[in-house]
PAZALO-404918 format. One line per field, with one value per residue (C-alpha): residue number from 1; residue in three letters; x, y, z. Coordinates in steps of 0.05 Angstrom, whole numbers, always signed. Layout:
! PAZALO-404918
i	[NUM:...];
aa	[ala:...];
east	[X:...];
north	[Y:...];
up	[Z:...];
//
This chain:
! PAZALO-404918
i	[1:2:3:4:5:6:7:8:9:10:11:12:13:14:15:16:17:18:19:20:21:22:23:24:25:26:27:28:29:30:31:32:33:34:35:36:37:38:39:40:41:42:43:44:45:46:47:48:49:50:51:52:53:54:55:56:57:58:59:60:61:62:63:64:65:66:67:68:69:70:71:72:73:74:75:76:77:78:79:80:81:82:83:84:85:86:87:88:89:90:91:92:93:94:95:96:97:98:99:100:101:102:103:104:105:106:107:108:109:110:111:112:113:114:115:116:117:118:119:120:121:122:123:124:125:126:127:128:129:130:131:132:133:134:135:136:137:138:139:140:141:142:143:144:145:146:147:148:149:150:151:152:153:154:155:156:157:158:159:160:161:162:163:164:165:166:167:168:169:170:171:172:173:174:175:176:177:178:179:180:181:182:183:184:185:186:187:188:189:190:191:192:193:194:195:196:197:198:199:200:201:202:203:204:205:206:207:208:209:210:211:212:213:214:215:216:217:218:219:220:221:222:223:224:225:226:227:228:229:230:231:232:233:234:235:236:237:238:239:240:241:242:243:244:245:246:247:248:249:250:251:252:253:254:255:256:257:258:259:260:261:262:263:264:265:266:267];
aa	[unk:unk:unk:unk:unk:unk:unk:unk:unk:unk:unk:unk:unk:unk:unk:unk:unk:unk:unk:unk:unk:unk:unk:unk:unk:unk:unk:unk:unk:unk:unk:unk:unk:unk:unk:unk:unk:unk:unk:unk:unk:unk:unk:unk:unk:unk:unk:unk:unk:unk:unk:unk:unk:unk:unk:unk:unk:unk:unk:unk:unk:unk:unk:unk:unk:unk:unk:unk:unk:unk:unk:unk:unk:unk:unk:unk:unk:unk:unk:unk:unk:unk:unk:unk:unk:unk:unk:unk:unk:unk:unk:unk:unk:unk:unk:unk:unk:unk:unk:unk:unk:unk:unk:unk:unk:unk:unk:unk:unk:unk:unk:unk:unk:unk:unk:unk:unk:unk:unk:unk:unk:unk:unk:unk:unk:unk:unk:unk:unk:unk:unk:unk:unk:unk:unk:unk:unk:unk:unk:unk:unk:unk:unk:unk:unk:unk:unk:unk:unk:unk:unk:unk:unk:unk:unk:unk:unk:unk:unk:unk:unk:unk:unk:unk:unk:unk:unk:unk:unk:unk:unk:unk:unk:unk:unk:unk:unk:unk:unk:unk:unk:unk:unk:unk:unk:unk:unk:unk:unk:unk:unk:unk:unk:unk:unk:unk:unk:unk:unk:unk:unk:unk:unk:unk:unk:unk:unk:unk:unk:unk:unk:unk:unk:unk:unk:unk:unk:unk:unk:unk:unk:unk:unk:unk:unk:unk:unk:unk:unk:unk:unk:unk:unk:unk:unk:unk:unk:unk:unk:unk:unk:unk:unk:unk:unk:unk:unk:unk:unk:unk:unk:unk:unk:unk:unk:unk:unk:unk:unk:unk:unk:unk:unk:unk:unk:unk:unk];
east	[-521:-476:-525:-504:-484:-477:-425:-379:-325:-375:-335:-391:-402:-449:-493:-500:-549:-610:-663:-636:-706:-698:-633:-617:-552:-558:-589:-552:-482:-484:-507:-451:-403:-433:-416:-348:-346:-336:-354:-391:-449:-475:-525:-566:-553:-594:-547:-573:-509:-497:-484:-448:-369:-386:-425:-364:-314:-358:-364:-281:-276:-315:-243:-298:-321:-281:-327:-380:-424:-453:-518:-545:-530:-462:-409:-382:-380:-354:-296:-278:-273:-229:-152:-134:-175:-166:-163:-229:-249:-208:-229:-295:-286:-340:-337:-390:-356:-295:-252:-196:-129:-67:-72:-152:-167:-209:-190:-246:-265:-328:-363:-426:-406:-371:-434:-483:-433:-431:-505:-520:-470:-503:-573:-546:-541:-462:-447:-390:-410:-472:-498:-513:-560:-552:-593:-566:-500:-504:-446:-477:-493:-423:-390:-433:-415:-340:-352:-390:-340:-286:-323:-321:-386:-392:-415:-438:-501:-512:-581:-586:-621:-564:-527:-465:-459:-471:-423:-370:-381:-385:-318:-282:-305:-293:-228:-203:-210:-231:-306:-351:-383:-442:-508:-557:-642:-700:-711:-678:-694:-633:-597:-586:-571:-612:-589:-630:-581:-623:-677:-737:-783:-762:-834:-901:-916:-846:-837:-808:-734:-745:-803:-812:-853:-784:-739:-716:-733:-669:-652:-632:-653:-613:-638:-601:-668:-688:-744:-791:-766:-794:-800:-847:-787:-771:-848:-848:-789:-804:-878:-839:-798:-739:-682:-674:-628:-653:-626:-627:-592:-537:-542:-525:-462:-444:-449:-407:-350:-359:-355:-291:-264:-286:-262:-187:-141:-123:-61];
north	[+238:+303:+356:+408:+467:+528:+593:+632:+586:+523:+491:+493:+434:+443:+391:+407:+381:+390:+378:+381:+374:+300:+287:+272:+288:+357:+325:+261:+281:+347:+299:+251:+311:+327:+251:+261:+320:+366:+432:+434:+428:+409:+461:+445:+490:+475:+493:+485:+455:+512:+550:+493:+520:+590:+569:+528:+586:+630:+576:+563:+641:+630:+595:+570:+517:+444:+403:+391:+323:+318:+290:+290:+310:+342:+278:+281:+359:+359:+308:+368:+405:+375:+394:+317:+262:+188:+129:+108:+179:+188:+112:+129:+203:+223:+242:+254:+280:+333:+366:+421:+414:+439:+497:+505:+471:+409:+331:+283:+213:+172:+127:+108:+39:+21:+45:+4:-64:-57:-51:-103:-141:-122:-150:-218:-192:-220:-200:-241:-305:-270:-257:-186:-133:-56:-8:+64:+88:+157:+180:+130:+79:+83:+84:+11:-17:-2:-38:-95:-121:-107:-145:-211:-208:-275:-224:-155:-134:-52:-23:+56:+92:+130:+83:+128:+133:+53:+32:+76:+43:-23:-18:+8:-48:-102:-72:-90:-162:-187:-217:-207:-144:-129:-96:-111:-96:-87:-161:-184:-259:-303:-249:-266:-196:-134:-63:-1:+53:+107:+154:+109:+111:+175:+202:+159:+154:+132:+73:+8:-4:-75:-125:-149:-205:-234:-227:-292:-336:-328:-256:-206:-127:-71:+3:+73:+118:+134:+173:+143:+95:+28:+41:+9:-41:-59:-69:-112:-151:-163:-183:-235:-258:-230:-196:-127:-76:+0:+67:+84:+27:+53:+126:+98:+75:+124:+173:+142:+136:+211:+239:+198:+224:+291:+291:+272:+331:+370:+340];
up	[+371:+353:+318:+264:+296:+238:+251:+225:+222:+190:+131:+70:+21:-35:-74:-147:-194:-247:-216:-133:-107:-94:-66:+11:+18:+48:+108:+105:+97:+140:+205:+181:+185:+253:+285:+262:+298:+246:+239:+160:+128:+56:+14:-49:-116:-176:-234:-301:-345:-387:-320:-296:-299:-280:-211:-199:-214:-172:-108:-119:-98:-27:+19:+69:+12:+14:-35:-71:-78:-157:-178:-242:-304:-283:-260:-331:-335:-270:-286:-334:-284:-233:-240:-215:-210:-170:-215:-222:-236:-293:-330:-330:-343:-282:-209:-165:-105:-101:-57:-61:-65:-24:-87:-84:-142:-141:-145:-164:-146:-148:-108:-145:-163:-99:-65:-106:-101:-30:-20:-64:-18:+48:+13:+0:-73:-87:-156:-165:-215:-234:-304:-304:-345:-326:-351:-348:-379:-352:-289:-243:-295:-326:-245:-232:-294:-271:-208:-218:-275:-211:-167:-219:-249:-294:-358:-360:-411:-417:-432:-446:-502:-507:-564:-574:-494:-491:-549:-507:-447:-473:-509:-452:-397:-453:-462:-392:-413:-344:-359:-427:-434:-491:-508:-464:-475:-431:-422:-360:-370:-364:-323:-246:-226:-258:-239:-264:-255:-298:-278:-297:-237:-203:-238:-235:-306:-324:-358:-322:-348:-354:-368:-294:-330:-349:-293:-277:-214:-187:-200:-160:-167:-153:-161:-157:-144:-81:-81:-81:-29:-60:-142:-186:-207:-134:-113:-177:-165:-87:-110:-148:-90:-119:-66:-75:-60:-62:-81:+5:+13:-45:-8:+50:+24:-18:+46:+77:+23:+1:+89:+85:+25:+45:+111:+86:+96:+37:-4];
//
């Protein structure tokens, strides 16, 4: 296995988020960079938002820095921020990975959703013909709604406390006509897939996002947190019997989509 070798001439990525604490990427990416045989590496910043656009500016200067992965609370600010953006990107109005341009500025794309329908997929979790509840409307929420009503969900439910942010969401998935798409709660019963894409668990006197009481025999559980490894919700739900698919299993994929994306040459 290649190991990161740092010099002069390593291309720098950065990871930017509030908190940054939690997040694997650094270590994750930079050895994915490494078996590809590149030469780069991936560094933390904690960036509060209100310093958001001036860290960027000031990283933009540095012409040994190609991208930057974003975590929370910035993949709508950073959407902002991007001169171009890929499709998917610019529906949902967030990115969570960008690179530079042939002109230095940045393009934006995201991966969240594609990420957490692929694990879901590797975990015998199909989403396709399921009735599903997400709770979570936030960059990665908003990203998994996106691509489970893609990948043919049979209906779509959407839990945040966020109404305003919800509503949004809501009206733009329903407005691509291809399955129903409505206000969902924190009872899962009824609902054969069950996706908590918001921070609720990360901490261990955080609520659960849904009654685990109601999740339904033959539901499956997908989570986007992954630290801790196993969260209260997925201990619950595997307790029940339930399938799972966890927020390493999501990283996983979303590593690999975001190396690829930041390993294509400038355009």
């Amino acid at each position: 296995m290649s190991e990161p070798q740092l010099s002069g001439a390593t291309r720098v990525h950065f990871i930017v988020g509030d908190p940054i604490a939690q997040v694997k990427s650094p270590a994750g990416v930079t050895q994915a960079f490494a078996e590809r045989g590149m030469d780069a590496m991936v560094m933390p910043a904690h960036v509060a938002p209100a310093d958001l656009a001036t860290w960027l500016a000031g990283v933009s200067a540095a012409k040994n820095v190609d991208g930057v992965i974003v975590t929370v609370p910035h993949k709508f600010a950073c959407a902002a921020l991007c001169a171009t953006l890929s499709e998917g990107a610019a529906f949902l109005g967030a990115t969570n990975t960008m690179r530079r341009n042939a002109d230095g500025r940045w393009h934006g794309d995201m991966f969240d959703g594609l990420a957490m329908v692929a694990a879901l997929r590797d975990r015998g979790g199909e989403p396709e013909g399921r009735r599903a509840l997400l709770v979570g409307a936030g960059g990665a929420g908003s990203a998994i709604a996106h691509a489970l009503v893609m990948a043919g969900v049979a209906s779509l439910d959407i839990h945040d406390g966020d109404i305003t942010r919800r509503d949004a969401l809501v009206a733009r998935l329903a407005g691509l006509g291809r399955c129903p798409v409505g206000v969902g709660s924190a009872d899962p019963a009824g609902y054969q897939l069950v996706v908590n894409a918001s921070p609720a668990g990360m901490r261990d006197d955080d609520p659960l996002p849904v009654d685990v009481q109601r999740l339904a025999p033959d539901a499956f559980v997908g989570c986007v947190i992954t630290q801790p490894a196993v969260t209260p919700l997925i201990a619950a739900a595997r307790a029940r019997g339930l399938g799972t698919a966890t927020g390493s299993d999501m990283f996983a994929r979303v590593r690999d989509l975001m190396v690829e994306f930041l390993a294509e040459p400038r355009s």
